[in-house]
C-alpha positions as CSV (number, residue, x, y, z in Angstrom):
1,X,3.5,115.3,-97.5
2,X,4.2,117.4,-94.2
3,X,5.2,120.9,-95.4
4,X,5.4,122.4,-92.3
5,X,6.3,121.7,-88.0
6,X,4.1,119.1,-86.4
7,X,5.9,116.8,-84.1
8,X,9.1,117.7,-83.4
9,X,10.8,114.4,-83.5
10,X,9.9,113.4,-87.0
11,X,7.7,116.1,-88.1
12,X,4.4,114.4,-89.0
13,X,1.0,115.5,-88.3
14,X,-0.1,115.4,-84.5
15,X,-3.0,113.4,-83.6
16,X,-5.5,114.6,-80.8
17,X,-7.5,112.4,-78.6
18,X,-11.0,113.4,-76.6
19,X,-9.6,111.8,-73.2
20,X,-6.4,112.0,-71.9
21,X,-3.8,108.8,-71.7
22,X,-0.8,108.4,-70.1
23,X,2.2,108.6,-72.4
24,X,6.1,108.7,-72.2
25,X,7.9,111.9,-73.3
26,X,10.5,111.0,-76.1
27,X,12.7,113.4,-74.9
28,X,12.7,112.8,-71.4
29,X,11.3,109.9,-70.7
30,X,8.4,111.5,-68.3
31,X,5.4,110.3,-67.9
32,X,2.4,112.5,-68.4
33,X,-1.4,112.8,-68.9
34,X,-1.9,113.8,-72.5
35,X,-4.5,113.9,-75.5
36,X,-1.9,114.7,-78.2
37,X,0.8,112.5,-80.3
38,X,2.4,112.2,-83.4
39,X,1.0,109.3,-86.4
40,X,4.3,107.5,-84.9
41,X,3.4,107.9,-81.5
42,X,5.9,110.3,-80.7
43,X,4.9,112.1,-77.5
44,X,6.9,115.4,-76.2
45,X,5.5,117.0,-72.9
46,X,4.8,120.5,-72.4
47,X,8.0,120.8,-70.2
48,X,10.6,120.1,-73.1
49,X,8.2,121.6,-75.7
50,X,8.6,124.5,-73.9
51,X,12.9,124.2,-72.9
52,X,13.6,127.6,-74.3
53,X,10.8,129.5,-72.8
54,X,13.6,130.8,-70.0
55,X,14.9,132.8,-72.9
56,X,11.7,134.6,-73.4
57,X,12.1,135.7,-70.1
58,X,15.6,137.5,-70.9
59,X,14.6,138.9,-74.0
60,X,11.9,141.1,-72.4
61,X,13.9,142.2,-69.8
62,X,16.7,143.9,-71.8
63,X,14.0,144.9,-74.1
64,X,13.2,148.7,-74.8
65,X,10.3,148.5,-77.3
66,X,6.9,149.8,-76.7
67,X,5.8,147.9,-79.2
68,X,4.0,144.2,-78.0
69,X,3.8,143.6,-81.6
70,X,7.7,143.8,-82.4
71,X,8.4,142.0,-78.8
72,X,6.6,138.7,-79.6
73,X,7.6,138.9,-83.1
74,X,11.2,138.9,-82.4
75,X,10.5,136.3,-79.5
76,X,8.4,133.8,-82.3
77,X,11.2,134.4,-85.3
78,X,13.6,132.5,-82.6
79,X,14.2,128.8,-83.0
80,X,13.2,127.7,-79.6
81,X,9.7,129.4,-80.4
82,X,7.8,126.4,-82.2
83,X,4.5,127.1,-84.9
84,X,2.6,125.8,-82.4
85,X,2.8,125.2,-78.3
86,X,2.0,126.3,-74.8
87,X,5.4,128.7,-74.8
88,X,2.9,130.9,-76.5
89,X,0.9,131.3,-73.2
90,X,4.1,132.9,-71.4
91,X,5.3,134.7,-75.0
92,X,2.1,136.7,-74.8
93,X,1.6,138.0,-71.5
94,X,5.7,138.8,-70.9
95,X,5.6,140.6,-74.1
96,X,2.6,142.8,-72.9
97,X,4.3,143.1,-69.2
98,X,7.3,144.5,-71.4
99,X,5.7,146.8,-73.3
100,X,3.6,147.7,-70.6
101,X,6.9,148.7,-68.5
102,X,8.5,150.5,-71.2
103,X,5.5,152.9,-71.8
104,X,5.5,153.9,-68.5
105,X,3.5,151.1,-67.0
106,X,4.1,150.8,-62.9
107,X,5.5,147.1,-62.2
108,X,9.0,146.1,-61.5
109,X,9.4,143.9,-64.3
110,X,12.0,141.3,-63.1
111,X,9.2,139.9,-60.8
112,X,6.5,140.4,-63.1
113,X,7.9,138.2,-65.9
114,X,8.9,135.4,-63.5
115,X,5.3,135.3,-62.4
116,X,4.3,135.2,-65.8
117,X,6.5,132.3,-66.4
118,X,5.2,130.4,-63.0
119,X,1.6,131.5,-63.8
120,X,1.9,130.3,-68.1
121,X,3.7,127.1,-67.3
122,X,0.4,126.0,-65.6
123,X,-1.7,126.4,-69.1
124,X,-1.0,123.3,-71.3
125,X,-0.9,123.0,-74.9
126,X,-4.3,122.3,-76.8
127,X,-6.5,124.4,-74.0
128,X,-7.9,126.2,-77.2
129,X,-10.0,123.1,-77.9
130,X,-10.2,121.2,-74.7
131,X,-11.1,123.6,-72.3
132,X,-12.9,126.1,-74.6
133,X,-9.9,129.0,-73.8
134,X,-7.3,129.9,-76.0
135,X,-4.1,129.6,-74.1
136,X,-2.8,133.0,-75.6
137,X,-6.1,134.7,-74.4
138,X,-5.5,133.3,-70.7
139,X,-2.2,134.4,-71.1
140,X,-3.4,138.5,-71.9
141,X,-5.2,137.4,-68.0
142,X,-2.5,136.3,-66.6
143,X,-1.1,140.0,-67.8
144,X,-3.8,142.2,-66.5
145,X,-4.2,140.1,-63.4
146,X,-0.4,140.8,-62.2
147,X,-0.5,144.5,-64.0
148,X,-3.7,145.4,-61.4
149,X,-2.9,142.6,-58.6
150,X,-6.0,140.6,-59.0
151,X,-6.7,138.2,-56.9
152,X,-10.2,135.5,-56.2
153,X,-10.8,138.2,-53.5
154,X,-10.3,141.8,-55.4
155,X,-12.8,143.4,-56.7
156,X,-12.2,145.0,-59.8
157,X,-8.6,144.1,-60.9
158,X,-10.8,140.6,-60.2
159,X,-13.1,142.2,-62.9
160,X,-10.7,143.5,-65.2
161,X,-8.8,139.9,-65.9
162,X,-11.8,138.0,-66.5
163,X,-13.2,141.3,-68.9
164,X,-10.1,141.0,-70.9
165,X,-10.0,137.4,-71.3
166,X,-13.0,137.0,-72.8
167,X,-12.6,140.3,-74.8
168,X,-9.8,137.7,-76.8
169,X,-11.6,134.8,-76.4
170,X,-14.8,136.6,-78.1
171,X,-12.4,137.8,-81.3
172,X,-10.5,134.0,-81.4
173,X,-13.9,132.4,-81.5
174,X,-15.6,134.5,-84.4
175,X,-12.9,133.2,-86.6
176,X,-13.0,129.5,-85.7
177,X,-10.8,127.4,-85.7
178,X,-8.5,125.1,-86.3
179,X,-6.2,126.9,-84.0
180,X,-3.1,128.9,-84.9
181,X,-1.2,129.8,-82.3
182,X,0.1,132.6,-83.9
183,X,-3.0,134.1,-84.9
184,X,-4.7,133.6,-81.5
185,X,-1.4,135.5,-80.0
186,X,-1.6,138.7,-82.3
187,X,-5.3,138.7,-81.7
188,X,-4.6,138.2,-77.7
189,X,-2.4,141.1,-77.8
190,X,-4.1,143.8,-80.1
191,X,-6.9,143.3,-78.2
192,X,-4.4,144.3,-74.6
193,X,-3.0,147.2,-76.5
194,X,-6.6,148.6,-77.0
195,X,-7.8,147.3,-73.7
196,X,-5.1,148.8,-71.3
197,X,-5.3,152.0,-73.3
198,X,-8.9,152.6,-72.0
199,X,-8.5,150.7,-68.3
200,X,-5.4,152.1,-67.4
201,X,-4.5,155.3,-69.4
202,X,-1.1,153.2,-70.5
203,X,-0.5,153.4,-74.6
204,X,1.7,150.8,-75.5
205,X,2.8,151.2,-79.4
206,X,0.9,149.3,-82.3
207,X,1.5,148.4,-86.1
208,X,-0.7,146.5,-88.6
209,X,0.6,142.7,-88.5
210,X,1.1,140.4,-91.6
211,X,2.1,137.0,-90.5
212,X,4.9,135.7,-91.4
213,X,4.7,131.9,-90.0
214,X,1.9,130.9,-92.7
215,X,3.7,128.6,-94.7
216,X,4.6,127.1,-91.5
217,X,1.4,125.8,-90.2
218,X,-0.5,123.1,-92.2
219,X,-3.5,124.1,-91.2
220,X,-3.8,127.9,-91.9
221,X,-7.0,129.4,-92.8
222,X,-5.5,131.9,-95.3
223,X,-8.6,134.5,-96.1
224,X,-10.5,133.5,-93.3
225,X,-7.2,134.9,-90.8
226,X,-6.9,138.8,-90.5
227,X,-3.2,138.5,-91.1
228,X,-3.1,136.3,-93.8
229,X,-2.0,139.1,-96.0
């Protein structure tokens, strides 16, 4: 029996496919590329997955915390933020931009999250295992990337996105998987906190995380996760 959120028309476990077919959102009625649907073939696209990710966006901007930690947490405990899903690679890097802002970082943050939002949007659900990077990882990027202005032409804001990316990436993969979207986020963004600390001189508040979304994932890997406790 299902114990926690899988698909989120009927709630049974989603099944993943190694190539992509084209399938018809039950929400919308869209079709789109995809490797992922329910055991009763229920398909929902990453655009109505993701229909409360605007709200993310005005969360962090009346937002006065320091704290990264205590922005995404607040932003996950909402019901529009589902146990897994590819609003978690806009949740990450807007809650860093926020932080970021608040602890004296030098962006004008309006602009900054709606980038974020443009830049997340493009990173679907399941990257983690079909493109070898964890969305949430690409999302801490996408952070340091408009935080320095990288572009495929700088030289080493250029440096400094890729160099944080894989900092995550490195941590997500010497746990394994499966994946957690929750896990891979808090990991994404302790490893920013430390990270822009060092790069840029900007210290954005921390605290020691213990999840609280275990018992809604059914496929946690308890002792194996650093915030399983």
């Amino acid at each position: 029996m299902t114990k926690a959120e899988e698909c989120l028309i009927c709630k049974e476990p989603l099944v993943y496919f190694n190539e992509g077919t084209t399938m018809k959102c039950y929400i919308c009625g869209k079709e789109e590329l995809s490797t992922t649907k329910c055991k009763n073939n229920h398909f929902v696209c990453n655009e109505c997955h993701g229909t409360g990710v605007p709200l993310i966006k005005e969360i962090c901007a009346n937002s006065n915390s320091k704290n990264p930690i205590e922005i995404t947490e607040e932003i996950m405990n909402k019901s529009f933020i589902h146990m897994h899903g590819p609003e978690h690679h806009i949740l990450v890097g807007s809650a860093l931009l926020t932080a970021y802002k608040n602890s004296g970082g030098d962006i004008d943050l309006k602009n900054s999250l709606e980038e974020m939002e443009r830049r997340g949007k493009q990173v679907p659900g399941g990257t983690c295992g079909f493109w070898g990077a964890c969305g949430a990882s690409i999302s801490l990027g996408i952070f340091i990337s408009i935080i320095t202005g990288a572009t495929p032409l700088t030289n080493n804001p250029w440096k400094l996105s890729n160099l944080a990316t894989s900092k995550a990436l490195a941590k997500v993969s010497e746990i394994g998987g499966p994946r957690c979207c929750k896990r891979n986020s808090f990991i994404a963004i302790e490893t920013a906190i430390d990270f822009v600390e060092e790069n840029m001189g900007i210290k954005m508040e921390k605290e020691s995380i213990k999840c609280k979304f275990k018992e809604k994932n059914n496929q946690c890997i308890k002792n194996r996760c650093p915030y399983f406790n």
